[in-house]
C-alpha positions as CSV (number, residue, x, y, z in Angstrom):
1,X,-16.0,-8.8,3.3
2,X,-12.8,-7.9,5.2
3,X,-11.5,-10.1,7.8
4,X,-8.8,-7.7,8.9
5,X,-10.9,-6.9,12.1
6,X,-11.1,-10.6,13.5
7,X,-7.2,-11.5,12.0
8,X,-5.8,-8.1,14.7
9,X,-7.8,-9.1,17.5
10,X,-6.3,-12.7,17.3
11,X,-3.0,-11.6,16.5
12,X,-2.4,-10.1,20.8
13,X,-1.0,-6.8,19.1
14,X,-2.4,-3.7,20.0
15,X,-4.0,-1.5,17.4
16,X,-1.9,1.0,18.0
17,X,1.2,-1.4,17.3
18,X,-0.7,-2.5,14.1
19,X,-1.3,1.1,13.0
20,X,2.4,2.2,13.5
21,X,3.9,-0.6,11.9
22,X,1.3,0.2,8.8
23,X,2.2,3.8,8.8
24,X,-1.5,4.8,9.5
25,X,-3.7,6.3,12.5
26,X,-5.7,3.9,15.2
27,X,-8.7,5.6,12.9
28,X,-7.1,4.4,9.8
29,X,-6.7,1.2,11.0
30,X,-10.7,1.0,12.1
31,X,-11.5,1.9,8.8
32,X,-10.0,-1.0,7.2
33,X,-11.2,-3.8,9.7
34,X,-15.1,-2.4,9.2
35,X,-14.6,-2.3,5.5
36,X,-15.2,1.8,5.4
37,X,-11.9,1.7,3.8
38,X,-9.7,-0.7,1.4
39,X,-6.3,-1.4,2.8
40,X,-3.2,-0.1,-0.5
41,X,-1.5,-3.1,-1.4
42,X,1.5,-1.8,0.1
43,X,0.1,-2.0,3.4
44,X,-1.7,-5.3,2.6
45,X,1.3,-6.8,2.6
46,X,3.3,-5.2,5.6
47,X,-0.4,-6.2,7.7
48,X,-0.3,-9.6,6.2
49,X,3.6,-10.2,7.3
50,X,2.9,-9.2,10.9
51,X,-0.1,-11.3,11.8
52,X,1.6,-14.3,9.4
53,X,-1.3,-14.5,7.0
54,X,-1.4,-14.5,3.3
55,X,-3.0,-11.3,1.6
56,X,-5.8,-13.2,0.7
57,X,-6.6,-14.2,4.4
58,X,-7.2,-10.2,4.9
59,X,-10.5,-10.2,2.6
60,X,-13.3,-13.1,2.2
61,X,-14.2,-13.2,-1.5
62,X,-17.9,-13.1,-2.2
63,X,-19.4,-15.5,-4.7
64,X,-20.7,-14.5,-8.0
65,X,-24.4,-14.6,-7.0
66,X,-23.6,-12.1,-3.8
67,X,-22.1,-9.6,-6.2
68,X,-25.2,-8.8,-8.5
C-alpha cells in the first residue's frame, strides 16, 4: 500500500515541484501515489530526501495473512 499520495500532499510542494525534482511527469508522479506504478529506487530515495521521510515511510508493508 503506498503512502506516497498522503506523504506529498502533507509535504506543501506542488506536484509538479515533486515531479521535476524526481525527473518524472505530474502523470508519473499520480501513478506512484495510487500504487498504478512502483516508484525505482533511485527515485525512492531523491522523494524520500525531499519530504524528509525514510524510504520505508513511502510504502505501508502488508502482513503475511494480507498477502495470500
Amino acid at each position: 500500500m503506498s503512502n506516497i499520495r498522503k506523504l506529498t500532499d502533507q509535504s506543501g510542494y506542488k506536484k509538479s515541484f515533486i515531479a521535476e525534482k524526481l525527473g518524472v511527469s505530474v502523470k508519473q508522479l499520480r501513478n506512484y501515489e495510487s500504487g498504478h506504478s512502483l516508484i525505482p529506487i533511485d527515485k525512492a530515495y531523491v522523494l524520500a530526501d525531499l519530504l524528509k521521510v525514510k524510504v520505508d515511510d513511502l510504502y505501508e508493508r502488508l502482513e503475511e495473512t494480507e498477502i495470500k
